[in-house]
Every structure is written in C-alpha cells, then in structure tokens.
Backbone bond lengths (Angstrom), bond angles and torsions (degrees), N, CA, C in turn:
res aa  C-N    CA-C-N  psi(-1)  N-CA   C-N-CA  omega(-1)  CA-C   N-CA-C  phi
1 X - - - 1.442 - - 1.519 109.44 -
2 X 1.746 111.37 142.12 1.381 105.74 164.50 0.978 116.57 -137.94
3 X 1.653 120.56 164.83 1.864 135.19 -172.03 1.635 86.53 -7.21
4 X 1.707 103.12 130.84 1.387 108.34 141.18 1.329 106.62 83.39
5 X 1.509 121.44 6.08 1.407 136.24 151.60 1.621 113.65 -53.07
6 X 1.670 110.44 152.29 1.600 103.42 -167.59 1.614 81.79 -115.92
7 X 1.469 136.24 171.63 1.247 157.17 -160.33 1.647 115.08 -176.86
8 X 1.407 118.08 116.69 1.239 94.80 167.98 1.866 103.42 -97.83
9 X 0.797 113.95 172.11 1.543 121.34 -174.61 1.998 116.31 -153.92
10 X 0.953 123.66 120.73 1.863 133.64 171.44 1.620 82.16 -101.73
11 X 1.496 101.46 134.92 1.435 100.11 155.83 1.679 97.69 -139.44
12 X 1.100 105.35 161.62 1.702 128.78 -176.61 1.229 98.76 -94.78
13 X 1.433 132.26 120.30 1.369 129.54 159.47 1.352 146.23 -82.93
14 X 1.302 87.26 -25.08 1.855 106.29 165.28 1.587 96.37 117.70
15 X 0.703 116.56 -57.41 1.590 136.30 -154.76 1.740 131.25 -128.09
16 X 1.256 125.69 114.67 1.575 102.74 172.25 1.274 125.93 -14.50
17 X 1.728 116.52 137.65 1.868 123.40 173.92 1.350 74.93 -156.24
18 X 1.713 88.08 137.61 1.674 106.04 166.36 1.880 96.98 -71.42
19 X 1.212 112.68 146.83 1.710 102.41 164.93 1.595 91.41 -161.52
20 X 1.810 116.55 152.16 1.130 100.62 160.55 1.615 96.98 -129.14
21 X 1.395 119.48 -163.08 1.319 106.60 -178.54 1.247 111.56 -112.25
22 X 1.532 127.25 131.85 1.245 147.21 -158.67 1.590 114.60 153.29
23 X 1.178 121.11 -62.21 1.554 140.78 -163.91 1.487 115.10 -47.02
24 X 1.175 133.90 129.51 1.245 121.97 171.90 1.767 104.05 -78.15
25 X 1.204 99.96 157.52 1.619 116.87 170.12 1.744 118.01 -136.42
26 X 1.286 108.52 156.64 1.303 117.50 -165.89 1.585 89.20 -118.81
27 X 1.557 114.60 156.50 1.507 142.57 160.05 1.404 123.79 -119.79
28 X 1.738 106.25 87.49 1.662 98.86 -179.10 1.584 120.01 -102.94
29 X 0.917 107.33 -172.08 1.654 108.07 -158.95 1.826 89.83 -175.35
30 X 1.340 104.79 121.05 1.753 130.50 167.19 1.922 86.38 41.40
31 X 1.309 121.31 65.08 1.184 114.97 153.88 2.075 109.04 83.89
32 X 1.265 127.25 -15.84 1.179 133.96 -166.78 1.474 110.71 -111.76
33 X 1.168 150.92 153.49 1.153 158.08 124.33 1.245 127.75 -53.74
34 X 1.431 102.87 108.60 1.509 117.62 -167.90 1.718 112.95 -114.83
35 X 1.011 110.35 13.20 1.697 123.34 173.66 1.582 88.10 161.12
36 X 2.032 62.80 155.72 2.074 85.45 -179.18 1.619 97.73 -151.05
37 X 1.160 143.82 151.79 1.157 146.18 163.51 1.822 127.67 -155.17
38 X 1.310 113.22 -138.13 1.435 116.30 -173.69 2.071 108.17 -130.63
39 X 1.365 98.57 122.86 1.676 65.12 162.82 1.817 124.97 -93.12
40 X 1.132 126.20 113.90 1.133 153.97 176.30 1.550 128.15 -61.47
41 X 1.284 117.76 -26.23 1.653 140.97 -173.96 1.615 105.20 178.43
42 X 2.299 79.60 138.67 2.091 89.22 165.80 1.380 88.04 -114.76
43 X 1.539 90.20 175.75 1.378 104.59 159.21 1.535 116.41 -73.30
44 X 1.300 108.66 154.58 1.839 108.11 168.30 1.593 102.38 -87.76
C-alpha cells in the first residue's frame, strides 16, 4: 500500500474507551506514526 491508500479496519481494544464516530485517530509504533484515520462506525 501507498500514501493515500483506503483500508477498512474493526479492531478489538481490550477494554472499555469512550469513542464516538467522527474523531480522527493516529497509529504509533517506536515513537512514529504509522497510520492515521477517521472513526467511521461502532459496534451496537
């Protein structure tokens, strides 16, 4: 995949997080940003 690739993604969090859908979110890894996106859909 490159810049500006689309992905859909469900991820499991482990644990309660307030979230609603709108917010952007970031994915880091050893200090860098390695994905960033929107949340788009929760589960019911």
């Amino acid at each position: 995949m490159g810049h500006g690739d689309r992905v859909d993604v469900t991820v499991d969090l482990g644990k309660p997080v307030g979230l609603e859908t709108g917010p952007g979110f970031a994915i880091r890894e050893g200090g860098r940003t390695v994905g960033a996106g929107t949340v788009t859909a929760l589960p019911d």
